[in-house]
Each structure stands twice: as structure tokens, then as C-alpha cells.
C-alpha positions as CSV (number, residue, x, y, z in Angstrom):
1,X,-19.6,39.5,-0.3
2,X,-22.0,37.5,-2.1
3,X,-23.7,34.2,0.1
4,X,-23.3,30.6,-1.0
5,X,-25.3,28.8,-3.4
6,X,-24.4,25.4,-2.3
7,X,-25.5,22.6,-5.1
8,X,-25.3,18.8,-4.4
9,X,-24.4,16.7,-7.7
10,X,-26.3,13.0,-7.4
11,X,-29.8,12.9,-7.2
12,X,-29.6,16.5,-7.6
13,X,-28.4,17.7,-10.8
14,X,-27.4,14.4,-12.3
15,X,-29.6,11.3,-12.0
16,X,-26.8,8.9,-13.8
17,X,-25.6,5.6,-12.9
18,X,-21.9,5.2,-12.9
19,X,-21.6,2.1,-14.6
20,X,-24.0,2.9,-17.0
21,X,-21.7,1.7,-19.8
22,X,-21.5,-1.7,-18.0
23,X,-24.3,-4.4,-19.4
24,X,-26.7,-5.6,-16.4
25,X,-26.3,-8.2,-14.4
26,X,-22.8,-7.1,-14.1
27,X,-23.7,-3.5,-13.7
28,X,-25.2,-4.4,-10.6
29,X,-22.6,-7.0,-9.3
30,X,-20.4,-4.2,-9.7
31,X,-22.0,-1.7,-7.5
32,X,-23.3,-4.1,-4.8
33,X,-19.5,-4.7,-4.4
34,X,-18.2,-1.4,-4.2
35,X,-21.5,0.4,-2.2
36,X,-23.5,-2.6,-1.1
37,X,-26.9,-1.6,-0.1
38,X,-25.9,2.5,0.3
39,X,-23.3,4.7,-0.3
40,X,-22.2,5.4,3.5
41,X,-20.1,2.4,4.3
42,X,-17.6,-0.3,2.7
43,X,-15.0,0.4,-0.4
44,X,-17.8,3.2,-2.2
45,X,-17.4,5.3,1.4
46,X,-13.7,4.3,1.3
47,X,-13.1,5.8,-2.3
48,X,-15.2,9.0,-1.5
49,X,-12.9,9.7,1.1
50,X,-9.4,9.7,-1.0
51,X,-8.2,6.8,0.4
52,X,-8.1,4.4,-3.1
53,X,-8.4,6.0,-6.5
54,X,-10.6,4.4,-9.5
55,X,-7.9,2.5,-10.7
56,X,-7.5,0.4,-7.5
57,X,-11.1,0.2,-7.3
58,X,-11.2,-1.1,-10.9
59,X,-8.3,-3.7,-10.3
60,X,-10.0,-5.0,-6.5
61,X,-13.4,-5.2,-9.3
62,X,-11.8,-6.8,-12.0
63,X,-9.7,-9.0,-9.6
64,X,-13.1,-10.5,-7.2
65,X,-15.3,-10.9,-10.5
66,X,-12.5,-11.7,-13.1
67,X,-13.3,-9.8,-15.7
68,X,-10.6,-7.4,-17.5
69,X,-9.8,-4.8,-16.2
70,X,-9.0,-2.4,-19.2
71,X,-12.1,-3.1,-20.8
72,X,-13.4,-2.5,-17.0
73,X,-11.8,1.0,-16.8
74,X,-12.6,1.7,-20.3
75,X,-16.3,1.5,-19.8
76,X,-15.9,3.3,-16.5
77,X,-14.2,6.4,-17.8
78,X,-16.9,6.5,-20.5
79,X,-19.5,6.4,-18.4
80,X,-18.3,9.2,-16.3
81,X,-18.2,11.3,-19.2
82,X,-21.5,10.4,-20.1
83,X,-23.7,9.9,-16.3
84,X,-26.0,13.0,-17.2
85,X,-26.5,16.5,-16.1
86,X,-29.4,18.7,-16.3
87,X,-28.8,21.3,-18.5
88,X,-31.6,23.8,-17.7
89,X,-29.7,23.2,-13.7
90,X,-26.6,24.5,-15.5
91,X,-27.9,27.5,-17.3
92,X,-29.8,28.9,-14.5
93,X,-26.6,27.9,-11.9
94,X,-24.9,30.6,-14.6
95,X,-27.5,33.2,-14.3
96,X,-27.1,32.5,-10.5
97,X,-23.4,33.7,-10.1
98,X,-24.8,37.5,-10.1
99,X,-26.5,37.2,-6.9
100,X,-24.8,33.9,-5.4
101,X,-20.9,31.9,-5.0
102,X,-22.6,28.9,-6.5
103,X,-20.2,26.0,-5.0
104,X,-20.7,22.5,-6.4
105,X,-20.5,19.9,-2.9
106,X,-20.3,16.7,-3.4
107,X,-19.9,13.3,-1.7
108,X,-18.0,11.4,-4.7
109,X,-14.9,9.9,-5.8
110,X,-11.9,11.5,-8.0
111,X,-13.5,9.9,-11.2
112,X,-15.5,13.7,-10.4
113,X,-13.1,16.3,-10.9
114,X,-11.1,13.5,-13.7
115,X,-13.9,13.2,-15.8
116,X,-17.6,14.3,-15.3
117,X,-16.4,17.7,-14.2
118,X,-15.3,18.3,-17.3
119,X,-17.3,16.5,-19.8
120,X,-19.6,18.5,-18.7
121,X,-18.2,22.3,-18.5
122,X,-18.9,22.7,-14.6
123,X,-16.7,25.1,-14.0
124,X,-18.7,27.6,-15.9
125,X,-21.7,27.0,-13.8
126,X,-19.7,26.9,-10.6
127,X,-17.2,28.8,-8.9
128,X,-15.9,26.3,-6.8
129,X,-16.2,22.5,-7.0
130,X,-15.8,20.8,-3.3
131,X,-15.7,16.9,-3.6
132,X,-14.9,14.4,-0.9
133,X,-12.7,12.6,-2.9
134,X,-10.2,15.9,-2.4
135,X,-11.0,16.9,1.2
136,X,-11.4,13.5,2.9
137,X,-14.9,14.2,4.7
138,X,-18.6,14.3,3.4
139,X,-20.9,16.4,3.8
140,X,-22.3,14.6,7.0
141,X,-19.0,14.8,8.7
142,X,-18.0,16.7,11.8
143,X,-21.0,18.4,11.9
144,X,-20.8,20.2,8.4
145,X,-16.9,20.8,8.7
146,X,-16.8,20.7,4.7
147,X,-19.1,23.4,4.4
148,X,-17.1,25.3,6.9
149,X,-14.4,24.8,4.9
150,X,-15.4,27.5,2.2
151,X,-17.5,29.6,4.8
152,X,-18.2,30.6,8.5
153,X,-21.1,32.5,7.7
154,X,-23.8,31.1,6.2
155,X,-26.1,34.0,6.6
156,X,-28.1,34.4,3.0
157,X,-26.5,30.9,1.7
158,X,-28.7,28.4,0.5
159,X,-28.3,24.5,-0.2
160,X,-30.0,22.5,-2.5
161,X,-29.6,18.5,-2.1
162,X,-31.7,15.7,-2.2
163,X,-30.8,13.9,1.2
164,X,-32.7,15.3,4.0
165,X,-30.2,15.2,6.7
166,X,-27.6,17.6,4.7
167,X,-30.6,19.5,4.8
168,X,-31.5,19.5,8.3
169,X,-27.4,19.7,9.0
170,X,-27.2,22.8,6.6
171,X,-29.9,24.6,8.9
172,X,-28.4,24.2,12.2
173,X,-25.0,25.8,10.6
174,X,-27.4,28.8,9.7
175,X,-28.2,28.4,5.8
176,X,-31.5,27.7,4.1
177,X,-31.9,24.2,2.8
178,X,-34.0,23.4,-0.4
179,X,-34.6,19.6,-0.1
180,X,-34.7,17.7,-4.2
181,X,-37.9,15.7,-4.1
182,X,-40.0,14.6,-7.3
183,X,-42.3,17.4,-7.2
184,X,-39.5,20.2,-6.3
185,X,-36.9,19.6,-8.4
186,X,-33.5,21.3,-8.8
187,X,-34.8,23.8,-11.7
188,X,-37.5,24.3,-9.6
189,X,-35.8,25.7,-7.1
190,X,-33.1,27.2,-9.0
191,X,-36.0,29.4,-10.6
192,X,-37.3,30.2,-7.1
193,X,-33.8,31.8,-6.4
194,X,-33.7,33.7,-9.8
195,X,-37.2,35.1,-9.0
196,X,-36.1,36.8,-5.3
């Protein structure tokens, strides 16, 4: 059986901002109400564990800043479709699947698997797509219980995400962790893979 190539999505292969649509200041009205000042707590944690969907995030948005909400949801679908990916990522992620299960594990919100996820063709660079959204934990949960959701073994298996403490989480489970900085990106450790 081949091992894991787990891949984070934000700040990893897509560097997008979800409202991106949405003209500043209200852009950033918007996402201090639904995140605040991160993305572990309040209605952004709320929605990345399956507990509202985007249209009831939309309507609580549209509602508190009284703006319309079609026109709201409109720009927000739009911008899913359009937050970004890095295609070189993608390509090697295909080249990948010979050695590796490449799995897709993301903290995010059903607006994922509705409309980036396929804007963007992601199930031809992954086998399996694991969001949040679907299993109701993130990554930091339960000491990497979403991880242990696809495998028990993590021998060979290798993660690649920005946030250091998935990192440090993905070690103690048994994997090798390949943390996104500026100088490292994702291609550049995608290519390190492809050259074992």
C-alpha cells in the first residue's frame, strides 16, 4: 500500500482571499465578522465545523451589515471559483500519485467541496479530499483524529502545511512534516518528493 501525501489547501497551495470579489472596506468588515482576528474561534470556526452552511453565513452577513444578500452570495460563490491555486502544486501532486495517496486536508467550509474543488479540477490531483466542513473536526482536533480517519499508519506519509503545530501534531502520529514557509514553498517541496 502506498503512504499518504497529505496536502493542506490555504496558505499552502492557494494563497486567495475568500471575499476577494467583495470591494474593500467591506471585504474586511466581512471577514472580521465571520473570523475576527483568526480562523480558530467564533462563526469562521463554527462554519468549518458543519454546523451553518454559506447561505446562513451569508444571510447572519447581509442581515448585521445590511447589505443584499444575493448580490452578497453572488460575489461569494464567484470568488470561490476564482481564490487561486498553484498550478505547478497541481501538476506535480499528479506526478505524485505513482509513489503517494495524495489526500487534500483541509480546515474549511462547504463553499470547498461546492465550488473551489471543482473550479479547479482537484480531484485529478487528489485521491481523496478531507474537509472539516464534512467531518466536523480540524486538523488540530483530538490529537489528529482526522488524519486517523483515513490512516493508522503513518509510516512513509508525509504532510505538507503551513501552520507549524499540524506539523509538530503530524510527527508525534508518526509522519514527516514539511512546514510552507516563504523560502520553502509547496513546489518546493513537492519537487523534493519527486526527486526520492
Amino acid at each position: 500500500m502506498k503512504p499518504f501525501l497529505f496536502v493542506d489547501w490555504y496558505k499552502t497551495l492557494s494563497f486567495g482571499h475568500l471575499w476577494h470579489k467583495v470591494e474593500s472596506p467591506l471585504r474586511e468588515q466581512i471577514q472580521t465578522l465571520v473570523f475576527g482576528d483568526d480562523l480558530t474561534s467564533g462563526l469562521g470556526d463554527t462554519w468549518m465545523r458543519g454546523k451553518v452552511t454559506s447561505e446562513g453565513v451569508k444571510a447572519f452577513v447581509a442581515q448585521t451589515l445590511g447589505i443584499n444578500y444575493e448580490k452578497l452570495l453572488s460575489l461569494f460563490v464567484e470568488s470561490s471559483k476564482t481564490i487561486g491555486a498553484n498550478e505547478q502544486a497541481l501538476i506535480l501532486l499528479e506526478k505524485l500519485q505513482e509513489t503517494y495517496t495524495t489526500v487534500l486536508i483541509t480546515d474549511n467550509m462547504d463553499s470547498f467541496g461546492r465550488f473551489t474543488a471543482p473550479a479547479y479540477l482537484l480531484e485529478k490531483s487528489f485521491n481523496m479530499i478531507v474537509n472539516s466542513f464534512d467531518t466536523g473536526i480540524r486538523k488540530s482536533d483530538l490529537d489528529g483524529e482526522i488524519f486517523k480517519r483515513v490512516t493508522y499508519d503513518f509510516q512513509g506519509s508525509v504532510l505538507i502545511d503551513d501552520r507549524e503545530d499540524n506539523c509538530v501534531l503530524f510527527e508525534t502520529l508518526g509522519g514527516k512534516a514539511l512546514q510552507v514557509t516563504k523560502q520553502y514553498d509547496a513546489v518546493y517541496h513537492l519537487n523534493s518528493l519527486c526527486s526520492v
